[in-house]
N, C-alpha and C positions, 0 to 999 in steps of 0.2 A: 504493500500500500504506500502508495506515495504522500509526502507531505503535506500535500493541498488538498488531497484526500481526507487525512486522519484528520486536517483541522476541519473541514467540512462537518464531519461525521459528529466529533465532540468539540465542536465552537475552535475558534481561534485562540482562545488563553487555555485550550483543554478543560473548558467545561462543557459538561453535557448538554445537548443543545436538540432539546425534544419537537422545537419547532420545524427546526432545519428537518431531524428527521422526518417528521409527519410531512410538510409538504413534498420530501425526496420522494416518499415513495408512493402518494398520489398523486402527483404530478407523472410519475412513470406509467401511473394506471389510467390515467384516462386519455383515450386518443383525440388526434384533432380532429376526428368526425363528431366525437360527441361533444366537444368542445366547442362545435361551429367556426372550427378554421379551415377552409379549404387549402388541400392538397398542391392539388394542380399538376398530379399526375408525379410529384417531385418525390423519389428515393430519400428517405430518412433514415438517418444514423439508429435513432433510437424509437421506441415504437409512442413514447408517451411526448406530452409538452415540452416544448426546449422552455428555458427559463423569459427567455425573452415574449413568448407566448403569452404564458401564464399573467406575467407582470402585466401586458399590454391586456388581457381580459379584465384585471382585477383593478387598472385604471393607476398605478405605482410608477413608478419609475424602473427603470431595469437594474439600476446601480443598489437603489433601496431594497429593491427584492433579493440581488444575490446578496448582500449584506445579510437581510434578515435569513436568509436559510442557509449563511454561512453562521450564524452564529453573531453576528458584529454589530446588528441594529440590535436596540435596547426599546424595550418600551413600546411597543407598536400600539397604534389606538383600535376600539375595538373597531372601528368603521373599515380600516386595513384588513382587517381579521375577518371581518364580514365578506367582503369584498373578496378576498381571498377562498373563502370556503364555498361563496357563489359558484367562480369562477371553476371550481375541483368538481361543483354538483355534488355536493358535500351532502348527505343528510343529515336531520336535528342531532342526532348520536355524534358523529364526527363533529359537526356546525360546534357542538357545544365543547366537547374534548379540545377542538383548536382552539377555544377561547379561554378552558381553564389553562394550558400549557403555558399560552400567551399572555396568561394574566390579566386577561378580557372580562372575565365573566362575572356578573353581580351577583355576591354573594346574597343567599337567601337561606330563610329561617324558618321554620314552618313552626306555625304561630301553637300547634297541638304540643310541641318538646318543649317551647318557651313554660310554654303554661307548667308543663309539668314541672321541669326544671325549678321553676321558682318556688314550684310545693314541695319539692324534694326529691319527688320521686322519679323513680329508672323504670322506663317501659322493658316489660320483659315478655318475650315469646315461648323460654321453657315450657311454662304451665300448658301454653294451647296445645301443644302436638299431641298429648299426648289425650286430649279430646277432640279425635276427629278420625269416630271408626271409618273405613274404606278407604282414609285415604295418607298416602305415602307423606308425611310431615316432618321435614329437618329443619333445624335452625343454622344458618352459616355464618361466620365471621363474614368482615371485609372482604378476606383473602379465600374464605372458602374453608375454612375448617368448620366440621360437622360440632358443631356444640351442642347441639340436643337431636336426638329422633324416637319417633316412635317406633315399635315393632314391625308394622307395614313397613315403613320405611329401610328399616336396618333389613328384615326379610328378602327383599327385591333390590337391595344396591351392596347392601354389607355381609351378607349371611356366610361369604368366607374368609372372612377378617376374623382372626382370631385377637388380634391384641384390643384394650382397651380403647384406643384412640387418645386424644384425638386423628381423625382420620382426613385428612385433607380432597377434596372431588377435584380439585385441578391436578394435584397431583397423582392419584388414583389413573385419572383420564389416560394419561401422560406417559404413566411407567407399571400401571397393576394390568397385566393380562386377562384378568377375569372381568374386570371394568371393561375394556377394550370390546371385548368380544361381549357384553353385554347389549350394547348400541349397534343398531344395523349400521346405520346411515351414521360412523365414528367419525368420517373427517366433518362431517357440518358439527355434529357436538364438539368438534376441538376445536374450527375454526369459532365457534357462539362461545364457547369459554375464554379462550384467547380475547377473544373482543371485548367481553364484560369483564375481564380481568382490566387490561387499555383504561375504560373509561375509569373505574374504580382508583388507577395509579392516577390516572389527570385528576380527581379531586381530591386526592392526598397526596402531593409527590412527596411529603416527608415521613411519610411511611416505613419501618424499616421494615417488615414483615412483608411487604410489596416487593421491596427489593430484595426482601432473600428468595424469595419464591421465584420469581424469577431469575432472578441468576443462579437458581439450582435449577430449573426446569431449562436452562438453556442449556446446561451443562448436562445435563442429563437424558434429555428428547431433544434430536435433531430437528423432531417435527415441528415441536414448539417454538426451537432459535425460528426456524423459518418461518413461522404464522408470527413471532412475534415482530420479526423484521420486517412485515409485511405493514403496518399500523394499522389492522382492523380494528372498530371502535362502536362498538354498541350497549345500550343498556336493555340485560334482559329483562322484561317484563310478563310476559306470558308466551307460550306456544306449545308445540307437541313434538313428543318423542318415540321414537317405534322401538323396542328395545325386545331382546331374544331371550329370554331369562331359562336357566338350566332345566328349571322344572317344571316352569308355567307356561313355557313355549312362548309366539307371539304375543306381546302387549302393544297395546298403542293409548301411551296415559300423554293426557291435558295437564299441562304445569303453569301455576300462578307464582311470582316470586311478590312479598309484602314486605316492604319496606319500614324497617324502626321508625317512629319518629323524630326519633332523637339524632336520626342521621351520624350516627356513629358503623355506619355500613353494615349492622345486622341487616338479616334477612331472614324472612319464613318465605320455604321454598314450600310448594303445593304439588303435590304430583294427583290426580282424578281420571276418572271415568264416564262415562255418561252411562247412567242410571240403564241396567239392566242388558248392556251390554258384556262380551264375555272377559272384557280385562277389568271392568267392575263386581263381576263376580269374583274372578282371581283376587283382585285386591282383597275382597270381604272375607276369601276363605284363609286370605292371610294375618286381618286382623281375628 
């Protein structure tokens, strides 16, 4: 790697430089068809936006722009930032990831943790999981460590862990063979973890358990260095999983993820079924 390289990748003084990388490697992913720049028939070095592009979509100067994805502009406003994530066809997940990195984004408070906060009290999720027969209920850190489950739940994702835990589901994904092979469709679940892990580091980068995780799961899964060098950036909220399980065979469960209010990155993760179908009966013959 060359020098102009390395300062590219982590800033010019050798700091990390999370903007630079986000727009490197959306800018490489969108071409000039969906960009709205015409061709003209013309042979391209590379397949995504040159820099000069980009800049000229998002309305900057060209000098400004390789500054800032070099590392070297400071402080960009969020109108930049905007303008910016336009021009990538950025969606709200990413929109909003490039503006915590950039230090864009307006803090907000949900007015339910205030309240609490001021009476004393800590929202907790333990007590719920473990009322809610049929259906699969864990509690996760920030980072993804299982801090509480019910039976359903450990039955269908844990039941050949033998150690106490905590048990990590990124890491599981990543490096446990019997996770792996539990998910059909395993590269969409790793590339949606990878993503919701992204946004999770953009609203804490002083995280250190974000960064250990990662810098062990890069070390450790190739697949992951690559999904993570890629900047996917979503926040999961609901959808569905088809998952093969050893002794229930085919499942297709409905997942809700419910967020703390206290914004301290818990989660209650929901796995369901729709009423009277056969991965709803599985689930029930498991609670």
């Amino acid at each position: 790697m060359t020098v102009q390289r390395a300062r590219q990748q982590a800033g010019e003084h050798g700091r990390p430089n999370p903007i630079g990388d986000f727009l490197r490697a959306h800018r490489a992913r969108i071409t000039p068809d969906q960009a709205g720049i015409p061709s003209y028939g013309t042979v391209r070095r590379v397949p995504g936006l040159r820099r000069e592009e980009l800049a000229q979509l998002a309305g900057v100067s060209v000098n400004y722009y390789v500054r800032l994805e070099q590392g070297e502009a400071m402080n960009p406003s969020a109108g930049i930032i905007t303008a910016l994530a336009r021009a990538l066809n950025l969606d709200d997940d990413a929109t909003g990831y490039l503006h915590h990195v950039a230090g864009t984004a307006q803090p907000t408070q949900d007015p339910t943790a205030a309240a609490e906060s001021e009476a004393g009290m800590t929202f907790t999720f333990d007590r719920i999981v473990e009322h809610l027969p049929g259906t699969a209920a864990m509690t996760l850190s920030a980072t993804n460590d299982v801090l509480s489950c019910n039976g359903v739940a450990r039955a269908l994702f844990f039941a050949h862990l033998t150690d106490a835990g905590p048990w990590n589901t990124h890491r599981l994904l990543f490096t446990d063979p019997y996770t792996r092979n539990l998910y059909r469709h395993w590269q969409e679940e790793a590339s949606l973890a990878v993503a919701s892990l992204r946004f999770h580091a953009a609203s804490a980068p002083d995280d250190a358990a974000v960064r250990a995780l990662v810098g062990e799961l890069c070390v450790t899964s190739s697949e992951f260095a690559r999904l993570w060098a890629e900047h996917p950036v979503r926040r999961c909220t609901r959808g569905s999983k088809h998952l093969l399980h050893p002794d229930l065979g085919d499942l297709h469960v409905e997942y809700q993820i419910l967020h703390a209010p206290d914004g301290d990155g818990r989660r209650l993760l929901l796995h369901t079924a729709p009423p009277g179908s056969p991965t709803a009966d599985a689930l029930h013959r498991l609670a």
